[in-house]
N, C-alpha and C positions, 0 to 999 in steps of 0.2 A: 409588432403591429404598428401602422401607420398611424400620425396624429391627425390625419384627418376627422372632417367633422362627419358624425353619422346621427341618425336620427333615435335611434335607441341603441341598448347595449345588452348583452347576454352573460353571465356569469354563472360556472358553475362546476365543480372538480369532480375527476374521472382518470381514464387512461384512453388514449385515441385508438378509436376502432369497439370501443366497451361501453355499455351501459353506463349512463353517468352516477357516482357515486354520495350524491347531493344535491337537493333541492336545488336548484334552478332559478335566480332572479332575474328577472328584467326590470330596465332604469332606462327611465325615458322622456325627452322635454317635452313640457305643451303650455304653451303660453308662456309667463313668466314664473313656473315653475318646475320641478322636477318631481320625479316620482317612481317610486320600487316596490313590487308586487313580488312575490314569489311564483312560478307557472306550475305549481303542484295543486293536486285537488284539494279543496277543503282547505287550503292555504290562501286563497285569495281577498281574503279579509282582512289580512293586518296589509298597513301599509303607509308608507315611509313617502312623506312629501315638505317639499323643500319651497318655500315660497319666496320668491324676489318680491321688491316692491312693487305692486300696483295700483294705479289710481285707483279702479274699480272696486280694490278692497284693502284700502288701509288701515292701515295697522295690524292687518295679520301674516305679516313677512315675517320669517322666522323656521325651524326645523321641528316638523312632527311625528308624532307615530300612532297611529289609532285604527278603527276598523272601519271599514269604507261598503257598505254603511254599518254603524253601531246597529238599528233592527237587525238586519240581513242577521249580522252575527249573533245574536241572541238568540234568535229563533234554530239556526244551525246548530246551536250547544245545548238548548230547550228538547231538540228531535233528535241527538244523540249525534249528527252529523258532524259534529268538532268538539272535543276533550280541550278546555282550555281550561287556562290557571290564572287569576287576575288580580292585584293587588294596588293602592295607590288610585291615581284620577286619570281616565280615559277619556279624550286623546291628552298626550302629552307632551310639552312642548318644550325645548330644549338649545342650549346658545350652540353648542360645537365645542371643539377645543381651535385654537388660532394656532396656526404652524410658523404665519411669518407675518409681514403687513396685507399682506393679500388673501393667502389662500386658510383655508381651515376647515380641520378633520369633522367632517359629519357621521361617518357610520363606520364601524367593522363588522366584516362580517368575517365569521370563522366557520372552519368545517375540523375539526381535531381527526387524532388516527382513531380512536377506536370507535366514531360514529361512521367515520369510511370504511373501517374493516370488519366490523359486528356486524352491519343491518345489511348490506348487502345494495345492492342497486335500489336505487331512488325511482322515483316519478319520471319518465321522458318529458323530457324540457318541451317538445312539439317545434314545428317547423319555424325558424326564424322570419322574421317579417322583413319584409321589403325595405330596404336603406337600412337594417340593423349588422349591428357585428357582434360575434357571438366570443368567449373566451372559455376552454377548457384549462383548469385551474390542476396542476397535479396534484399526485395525493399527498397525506401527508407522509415519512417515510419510517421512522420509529414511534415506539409508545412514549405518547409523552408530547409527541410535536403539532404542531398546528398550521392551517394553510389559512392567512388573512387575507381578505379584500378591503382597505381602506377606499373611501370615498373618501372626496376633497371637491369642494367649491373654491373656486376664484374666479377673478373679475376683470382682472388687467389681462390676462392669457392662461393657458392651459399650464397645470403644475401635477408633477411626478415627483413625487421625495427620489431621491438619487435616480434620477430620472437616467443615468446614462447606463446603470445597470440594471434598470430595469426594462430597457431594453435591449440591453445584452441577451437578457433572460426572459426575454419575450412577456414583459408582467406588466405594461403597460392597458390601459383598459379606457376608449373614449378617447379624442373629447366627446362630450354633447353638449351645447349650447343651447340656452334659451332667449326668449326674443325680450330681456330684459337686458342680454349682454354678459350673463355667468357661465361660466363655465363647469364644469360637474367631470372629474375626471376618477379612474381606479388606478390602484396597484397592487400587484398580488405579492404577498411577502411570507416567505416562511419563517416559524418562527417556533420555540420553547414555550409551551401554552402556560407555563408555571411560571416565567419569567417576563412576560404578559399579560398577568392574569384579569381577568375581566371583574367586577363585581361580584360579593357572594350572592347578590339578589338573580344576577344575570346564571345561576345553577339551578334544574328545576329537581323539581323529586327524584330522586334515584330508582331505577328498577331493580324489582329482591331478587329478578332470576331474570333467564334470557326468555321464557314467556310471559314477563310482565311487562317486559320492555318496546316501544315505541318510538316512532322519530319523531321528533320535535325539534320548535322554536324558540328562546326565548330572546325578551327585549329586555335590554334595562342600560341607564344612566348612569357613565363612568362619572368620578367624581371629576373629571378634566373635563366635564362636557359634551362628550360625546355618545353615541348611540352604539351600543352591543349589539348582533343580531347571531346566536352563536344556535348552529344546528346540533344537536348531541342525545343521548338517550336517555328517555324521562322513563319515569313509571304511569305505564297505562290505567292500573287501577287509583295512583291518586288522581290522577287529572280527571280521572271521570266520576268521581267520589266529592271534590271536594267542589268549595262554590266558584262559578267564573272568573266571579268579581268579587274587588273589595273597596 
């Protein structure tokens, strides 16, 4: 992929020509900020926004994750429209991990094998928008492995961690640029999901069989500072059992 600058960006793993096999996110500048929605149904409530600084609203630059709007989503989980699990203070706000003097890790996101190869095809991501570039992530390829997308902001130019092979390997993702001057870039990287492991809070319920099971999200806070967003299979009956929030 090219490092030109495009206006949003599309993520999301499959096999070309097939059904995408994972939720779908879009990331995208607008003003002096960034921001990441998932394009699945009932998924459009959490969501990932990055703020530079602005006069208009100082003092709240910094990385979040909460639901856009908090009613909206209530009312969705109240009428049985979204099974969600909540712990901790919502929205939540969060430094990054720093990679170098510049740039620093805001989010991964992960797809593992067996949410790619139990559930079966996902949500169609829908028609890419105009100025977007879209990236088909492969799958993961043994039990046990995992397909990450790191996000990274920087400020002086665009950064890719071993940026020459990841464009060997076509895993480069962005830039996108906002009108503050940052940059917001991906890379997809494979990897031993045991050997990266995320948070035990970032694991949701387990499902007892393959009909309690569902696809899900969850978020949670690496102790390095960074944000988890790891797709994987929950249990339908706790999430729709237990309370939203805590």
């Amino acid at each position: 992929m090219s490092s030109s600058q495009h206006d949003a960006m599309y993520v999301t793993v499959g096999k070309t020509g097939e059904a995408v096999r994972g939720y779908t996110w879009r990331i995208w500048a607008r003003s002096t900020s960034f921001y990441l929605k998932s394009r699945a149904p009932n998924m459009g409530h959490l969501k990932l926004s990055l703020h530079s600084f602005d006069p208009r609203h100082e003092g709240m630059e910094g990385f979040k994750i909460g639901m856009d709007p908090e009613s909206a989503f209530q009312q969705a989980v109240n009428e049985g429209r979204v099974a969600a699990l909540r712990t901790g203070n919502w929205p939540t706000w969060f430094p990054g991990r720093r990679l170098n003097n510049d740039a620093t890790l805001v989010a991964r996101l992960r797809w593992t094998w067996d949410v790619c190869t139990r559930l079966g095809s996902a949500p169609p991501p829908g028609d890419l928008k105009r100025g977007a570039i879209g990236l088909v992530a492969p799958l993961p390829q043994e039990p046990g492995d995992a397909v990450d997308v790191d996000l990274i902001l920087s400020k002086e130019k665009p950064y890719w961690p071993g940026e020459t092979r990841a464009r060997r390997d076509n895993a480069c993702l962005g830039p996108l640029r906002n009108t503050a001057g940052d940059w917001l870039t991906g890379v997809v990287v494979k990897r031993i999901a045991n050997h990266y492991a995320p948070p035990d809070t970032a694991i949701g319920p387990r499902p007892k069989n393959s009909s309690d099971e569902v696809r899900a999200v969850s978020a949670a806070i690496d102790e390095m500072g960074f944000l988890w967003l790891i797709e994987q299979r929950m249990s339908r009956e706790a999430l729709t059992t237990m309370s939203p929030s805590g």
